[in-house]
N, C-alpha and C positions, 0 to 999 in steps of 0.2 A: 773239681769245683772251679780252678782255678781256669779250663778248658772250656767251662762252661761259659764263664763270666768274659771271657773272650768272644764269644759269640753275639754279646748283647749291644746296641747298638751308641751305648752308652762307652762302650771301651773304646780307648785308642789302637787297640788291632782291628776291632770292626770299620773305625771310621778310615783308618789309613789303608785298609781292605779294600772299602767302599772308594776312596779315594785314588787308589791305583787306576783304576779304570782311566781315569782322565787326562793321567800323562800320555797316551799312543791316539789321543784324538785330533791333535796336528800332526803327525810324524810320517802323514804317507809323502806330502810333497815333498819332503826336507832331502830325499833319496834325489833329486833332481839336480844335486849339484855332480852324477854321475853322467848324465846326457852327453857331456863332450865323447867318453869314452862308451860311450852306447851307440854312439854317433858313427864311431870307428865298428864296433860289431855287427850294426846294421847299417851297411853301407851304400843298400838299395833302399833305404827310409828317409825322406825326407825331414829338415829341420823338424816341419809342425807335427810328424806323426813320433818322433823323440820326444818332444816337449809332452804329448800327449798323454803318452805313458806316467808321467808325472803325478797330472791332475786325473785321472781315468778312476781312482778310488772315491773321489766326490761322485762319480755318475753313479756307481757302485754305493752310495750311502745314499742317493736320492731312490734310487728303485727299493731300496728294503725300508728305509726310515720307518715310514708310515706303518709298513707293515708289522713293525717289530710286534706293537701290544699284541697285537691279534694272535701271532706267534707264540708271546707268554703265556697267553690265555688256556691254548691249548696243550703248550709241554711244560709250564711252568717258569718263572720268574728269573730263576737262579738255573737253570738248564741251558735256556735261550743264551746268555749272556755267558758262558761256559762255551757253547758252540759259537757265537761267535766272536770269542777270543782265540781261538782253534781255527778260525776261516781267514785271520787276523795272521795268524804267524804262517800257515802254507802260503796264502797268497805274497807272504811278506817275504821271505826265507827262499819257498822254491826257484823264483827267476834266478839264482846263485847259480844254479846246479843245471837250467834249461836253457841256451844261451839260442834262442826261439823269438822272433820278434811276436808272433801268434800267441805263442804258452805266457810271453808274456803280458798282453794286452789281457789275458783272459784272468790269470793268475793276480791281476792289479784289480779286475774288478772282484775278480774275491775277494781280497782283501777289503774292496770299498762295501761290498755285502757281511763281512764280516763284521765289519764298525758300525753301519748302520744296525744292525741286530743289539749290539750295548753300548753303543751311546747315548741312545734315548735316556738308558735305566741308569746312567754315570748321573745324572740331574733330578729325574721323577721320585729316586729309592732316597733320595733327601727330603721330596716333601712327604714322604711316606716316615721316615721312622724320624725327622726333627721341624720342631716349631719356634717360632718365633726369635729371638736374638739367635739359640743356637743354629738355626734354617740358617739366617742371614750370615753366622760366622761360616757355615761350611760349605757356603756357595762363596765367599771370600778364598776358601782353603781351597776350592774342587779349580777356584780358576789358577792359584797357584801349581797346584801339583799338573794342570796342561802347561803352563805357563813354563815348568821346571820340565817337562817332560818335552815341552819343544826346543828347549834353547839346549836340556843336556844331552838331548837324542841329533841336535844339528851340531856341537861339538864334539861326540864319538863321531859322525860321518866321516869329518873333516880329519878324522886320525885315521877309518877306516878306509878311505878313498886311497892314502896313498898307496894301500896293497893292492888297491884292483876294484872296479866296480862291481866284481861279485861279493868280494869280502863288505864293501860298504850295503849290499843288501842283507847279506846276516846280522848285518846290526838288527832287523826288525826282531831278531829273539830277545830281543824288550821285551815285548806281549807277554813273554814267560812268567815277568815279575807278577800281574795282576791276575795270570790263570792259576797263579801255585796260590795267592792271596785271597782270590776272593774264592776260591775253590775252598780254603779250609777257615775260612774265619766270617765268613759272611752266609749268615740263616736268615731266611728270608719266610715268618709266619703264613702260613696257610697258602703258601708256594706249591701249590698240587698241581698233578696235569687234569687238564678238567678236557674234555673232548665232547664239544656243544655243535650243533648241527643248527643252525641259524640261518636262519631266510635273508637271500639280498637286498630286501625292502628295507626288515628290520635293522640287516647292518648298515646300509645307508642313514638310516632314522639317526641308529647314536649315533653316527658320524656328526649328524648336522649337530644334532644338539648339546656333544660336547665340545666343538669349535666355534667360538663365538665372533664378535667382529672384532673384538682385542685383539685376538688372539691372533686372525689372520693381519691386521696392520701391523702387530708385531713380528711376524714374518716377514713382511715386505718392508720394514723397518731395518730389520736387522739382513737380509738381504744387500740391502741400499749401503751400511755400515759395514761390509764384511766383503764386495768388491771394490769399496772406495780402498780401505784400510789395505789390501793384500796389495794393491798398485804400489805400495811403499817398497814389499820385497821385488815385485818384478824391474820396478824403472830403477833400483840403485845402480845396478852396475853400469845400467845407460846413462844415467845420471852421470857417474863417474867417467864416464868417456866424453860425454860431450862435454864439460865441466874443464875435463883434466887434473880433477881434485884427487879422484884417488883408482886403484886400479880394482879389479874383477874380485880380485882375493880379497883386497881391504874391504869393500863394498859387503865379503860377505862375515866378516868379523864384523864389521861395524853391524851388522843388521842382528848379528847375535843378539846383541846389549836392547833389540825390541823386547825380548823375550824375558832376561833376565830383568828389567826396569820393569816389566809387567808382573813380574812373581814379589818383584820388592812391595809393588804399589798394592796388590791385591791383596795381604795380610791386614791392613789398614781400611778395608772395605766396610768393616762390620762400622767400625766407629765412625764411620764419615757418613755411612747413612743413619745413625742415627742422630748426628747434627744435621744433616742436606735434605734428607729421605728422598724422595724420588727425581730429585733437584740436581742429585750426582750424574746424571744422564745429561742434560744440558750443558751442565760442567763440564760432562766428559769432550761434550763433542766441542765444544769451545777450545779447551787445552789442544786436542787432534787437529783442529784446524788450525792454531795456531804453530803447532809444528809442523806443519804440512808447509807452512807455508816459508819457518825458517828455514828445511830441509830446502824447498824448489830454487829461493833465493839465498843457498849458502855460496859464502865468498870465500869460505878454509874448510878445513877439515875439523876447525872445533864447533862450529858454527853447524856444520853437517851432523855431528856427531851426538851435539847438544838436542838437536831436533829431533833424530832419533828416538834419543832417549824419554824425551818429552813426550813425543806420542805410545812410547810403549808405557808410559806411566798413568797416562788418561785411560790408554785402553786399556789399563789392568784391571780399570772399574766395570768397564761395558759389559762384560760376558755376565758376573752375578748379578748386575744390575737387571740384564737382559730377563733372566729366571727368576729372579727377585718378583718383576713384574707380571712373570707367567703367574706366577702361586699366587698374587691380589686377584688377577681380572680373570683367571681361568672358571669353567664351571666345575662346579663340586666334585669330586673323586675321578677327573679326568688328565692327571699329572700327565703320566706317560705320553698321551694322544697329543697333547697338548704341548707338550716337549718337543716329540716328535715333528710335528706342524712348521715350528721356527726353528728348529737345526735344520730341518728340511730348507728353509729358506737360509739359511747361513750356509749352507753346502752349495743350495744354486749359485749365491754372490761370488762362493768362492773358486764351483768350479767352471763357471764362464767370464771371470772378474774382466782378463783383457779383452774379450769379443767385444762385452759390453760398455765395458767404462775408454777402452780405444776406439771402438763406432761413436760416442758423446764428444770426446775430444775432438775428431773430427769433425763433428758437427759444427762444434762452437771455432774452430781453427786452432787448437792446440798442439802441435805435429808432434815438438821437443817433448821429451822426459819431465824437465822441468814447467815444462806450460801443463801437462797431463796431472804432475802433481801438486800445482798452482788451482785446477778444477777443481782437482779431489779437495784441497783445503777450502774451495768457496761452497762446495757440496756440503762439506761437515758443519759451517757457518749457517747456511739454512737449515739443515737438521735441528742444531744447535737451537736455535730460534724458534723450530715447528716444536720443539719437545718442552721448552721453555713456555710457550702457550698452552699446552696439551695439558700438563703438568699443573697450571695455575688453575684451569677450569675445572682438571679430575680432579674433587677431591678424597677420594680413595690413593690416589697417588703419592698424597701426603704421609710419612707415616711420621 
């Protein structure tokens, strides 16, 4: 009985089941504080093809995203998202053991095809089995537990690295916590493998018609939010050199406290949207620009530090908010696709963030760290303002 009632999506082993999933959905780059000593392994590899290996699991989530549902479809809900928590720990795990700059380029895109296969379902299986305040409290919870699972997966590194860059790769046996959890406590009704033989017409048809234009400006929305916001982790340590405020290690202790002021801020979501409702987005990007802009113009290290924390506390809102907004404007029974759609765009911003927001810098003459992170906060300003009108006219946005 008591086995049973665990299973229901009503218990706190289902929901923290459901919830494991979304701690290992930042945790591929965090491995990149290993590069100096990969640097040394591969000694015929240049800087950019070290850094590569980093972000190589975002291209690996943009080639699967899309296809995850279609995948459920055919093997099932709760199968899919099993295998890829399993494509998740090899491609995570193996580079330990294959000291390969090849095995490992390929072994990071598994893992990025691993993640794209359940991360869609870490977001969609909330509009599936919760409604209304409780939707909204566990998409507050689901950005905590990434939130908790990036800051405490980039502090094991930081203990792991002093053994050796292979040991900091076995940290990815994380994955293990949500394959042992959602394997035994997560049922997922009428979860069948169904094997349908469907015409490329007809799949193009639903295609169109359950992505709508919401849907897609929300992608390119949160695109736009998700290389601005990542420029925070890449320019600190340049930051700190051109500055002289603080050095390469501080930079990345201080960038922890993103993460952890994001997991404080995000428990507090439920309640601020039902004061703000869809108003918390404006807000957000208001508070982000405004630390964007303490962080470019800090004069100390509390002034730097303060700014930090400021914007990881705006952004603790953005991510539920983001999904919040899918389940209003989406069309009817198309969670997944529709999930799928804007991670897909949140994985482009994040895995081209410097190509694209370093070619704008240039653009406008921003060479410095600080002038690049001076942009990104006049970028969150306009957002700020486009969302703040968007929001007044939708009124569905209200809630």
């Amino acid at each position: 009985m008591n086995e049973k009632s665990n299973l229901k999506p009503n218990s706190w082993t289902f929901k923290l089941s459901l919830l494991s999933l979304s701690i290992l959905a930042q945790t591929a780059p965090s491995v990149s504080i290993a590069n100096t000593q990969l640097a040394q392994l591969f000694p015929d590899q240049s800087t950019s093809a070290i850094e590569l290996l980093s972000t190589l699991p975002n291209f690996g989530v943009l080639v699967l995203i899309l296809f995850a549902e279609s995948i459920a479809k055919r093997f099932g809900i709760k199968r899919t998202i099993l295998v890829g928590l399993t494509m998740y720990l090899m491609g995570g795990i193996l580079p330990a053991f294959i000291p390969n700059y090849s095995a490992f380029v390929i072994l990071r895109l598994v893992m990025g095809f691993g993640i794209g296969l359940f991360n869609p379902f870490s977001v969609s299986l909330m509009y599936r089995f919760y409604k209304d305040q409780e939707l909204t409290d566990m998409l507050g919870y689901q950005n905590t537990s990434q939130n908790l699972g990036n800051a405490g997966f980039g502090f094991l590194l930081s203990v792991l690295i002093l053994a050796g860059w292979n040991v900091a790769y076995m940290g990815f046996a994380i994955g293990l916590i949500p394959l042992i959890l959602f394997g035994a406590f997560v049922l997922i009704p009428d979860d069948q493998v169904k094997v349908e033989r469907t015409h490329d017409l007809h799949e193009k048809a639903r295609l169109k018609d359950s992505v709508n234009t919401h849907i897609v400006l929300l992608a390119f929305l949160f695109m736009a939010v998700f290389a601005m916001f990542l420029m925070l982790t890449i320019k600190m340590a340049l930051l700190g050199e051109e500055t002289g405020l603080i050095t390469p290690s501080a930079a990345s202790s201080i960038l922890a406290l993103v993460g952890l002021s994001s997991m404080v801020a995000a428990p507090f979501f439920g309640r601020l949207s039902k004061v703000f409702g869809n108003f918390i987005l404006p807000i957000s990007f208001t508070g982000i620009a405004l630390a964007f802009f303490i962080v470019s113009h800090a004069q100390n290290v509390a002034m730097l530090t303060t700014g930090v924390v400021l914007a990881g506390l705006f952004f603790g809102w953005v991510f539920p908010q983001a999904f919040l907004r899918v389940s209003q404007v989406a069309p009817k029974n198309s969670g997944t696709l529709t999930t799928s759609v804007v991670l897909m765009g949140i994985n482009f911003g994040a895995a081209f963030s410097a190509i694209i927001i370093n070619y704008m810098a240039g653009l406008f003459g921003f060479t410095t760290a600080a002038g690049v992170l001076t942009m990104c906060g006049i970028g969150f300003a306009l957002l700020a303002l486009f969302e703040f009108i968007y929001t007044s006219l939708d009124r569905r946005s209200v809630s």
